[in-house]
C-alpha positions in Angstrom: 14.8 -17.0 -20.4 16.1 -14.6 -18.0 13.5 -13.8 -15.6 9.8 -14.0 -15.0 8.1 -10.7 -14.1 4.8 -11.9 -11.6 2.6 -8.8 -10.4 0.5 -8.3 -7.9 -2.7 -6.9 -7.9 -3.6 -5.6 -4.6 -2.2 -5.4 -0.8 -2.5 -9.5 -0.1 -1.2 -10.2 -4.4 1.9 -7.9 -3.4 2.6 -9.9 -0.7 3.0 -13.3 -2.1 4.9 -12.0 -5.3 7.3 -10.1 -2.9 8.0 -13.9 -1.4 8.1 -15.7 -4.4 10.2 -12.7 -5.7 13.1 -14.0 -2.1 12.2 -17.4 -2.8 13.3 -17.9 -6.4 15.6 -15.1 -7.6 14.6 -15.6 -11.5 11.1 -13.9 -10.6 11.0 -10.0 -10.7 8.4 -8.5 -8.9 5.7 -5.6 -9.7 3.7 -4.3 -7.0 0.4 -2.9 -8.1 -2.5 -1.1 -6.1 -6.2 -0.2 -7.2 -7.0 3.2 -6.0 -10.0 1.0 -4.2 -7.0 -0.4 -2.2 -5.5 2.5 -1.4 -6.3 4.1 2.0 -5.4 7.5 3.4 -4.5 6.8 7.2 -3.3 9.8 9.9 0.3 9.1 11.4 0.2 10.0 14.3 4.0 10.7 15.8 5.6 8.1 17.9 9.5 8.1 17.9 10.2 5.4 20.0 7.4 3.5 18.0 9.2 4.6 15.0 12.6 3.4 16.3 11.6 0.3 16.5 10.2 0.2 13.0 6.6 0.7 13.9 4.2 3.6 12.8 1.3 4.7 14.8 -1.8 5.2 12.8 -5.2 6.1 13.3 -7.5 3.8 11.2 -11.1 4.1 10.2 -12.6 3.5 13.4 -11.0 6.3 14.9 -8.7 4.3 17.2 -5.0 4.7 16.7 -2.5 1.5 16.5 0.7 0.4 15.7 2.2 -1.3 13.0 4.5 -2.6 11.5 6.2 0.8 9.3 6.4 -1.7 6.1 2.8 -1.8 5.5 2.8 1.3 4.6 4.0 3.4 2.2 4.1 8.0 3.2 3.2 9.9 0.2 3.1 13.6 -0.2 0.5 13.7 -3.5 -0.5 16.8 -5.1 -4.1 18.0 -4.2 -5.6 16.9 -7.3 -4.1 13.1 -6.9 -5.0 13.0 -3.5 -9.1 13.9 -4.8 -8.6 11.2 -7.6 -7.7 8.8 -5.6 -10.8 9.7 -3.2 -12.9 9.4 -5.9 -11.7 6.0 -7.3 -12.5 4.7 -3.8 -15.6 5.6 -3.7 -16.8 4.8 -7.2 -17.7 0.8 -7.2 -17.6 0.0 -11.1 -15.2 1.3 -13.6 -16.3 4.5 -15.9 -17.0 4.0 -19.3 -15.0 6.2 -21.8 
């Protein structure tokens, strides 16, 4: 045996995979997300937030904060993903085929 591949399931899974991944450099990490986990968050622009490795966001409650720019992940999706993802959120059970 070479390696061991452990995933993660969700924000809080990624996390302790991504530490046992530096602990013990025989485990190789995968990083997975639920479009239920995903959230779509306004950046707000802060450069000397950002120069410090911090992003300014606006969260659900309307309130903007900083944290820390490795929580989260900037993606520029295609309309269509962006509505997919939307509607995996909102949609509680799986879809049968």
């Amino acid at each position: 045996m070479t390696s061991i591949v452990s995933n993660g399931l969700n924000p809080a899974d990624n996390e302790a995979v991504r530490a046992l991944a530096a602990a013990y450099p025989v485990v190789r990490p995968a990083f997975g997300l639920y479009p239920v986990d995903a959230e779509e968050y306004e950046q707000l622009k802060d450069a000397a937030a950002e120069a410090e490795g911090w992003v300014r966001v606006v969260d659900e409650s309307g309130e903007d904060y900083l944290y820390p720019s490795k929580y989260f992940l900037a993606l520029d999706l295609p309309q269509a993903a962006m509505r997919a993802l939307a509607n995996g959120r909102r949609r509680s059970t799986p879809r049968s085929a």
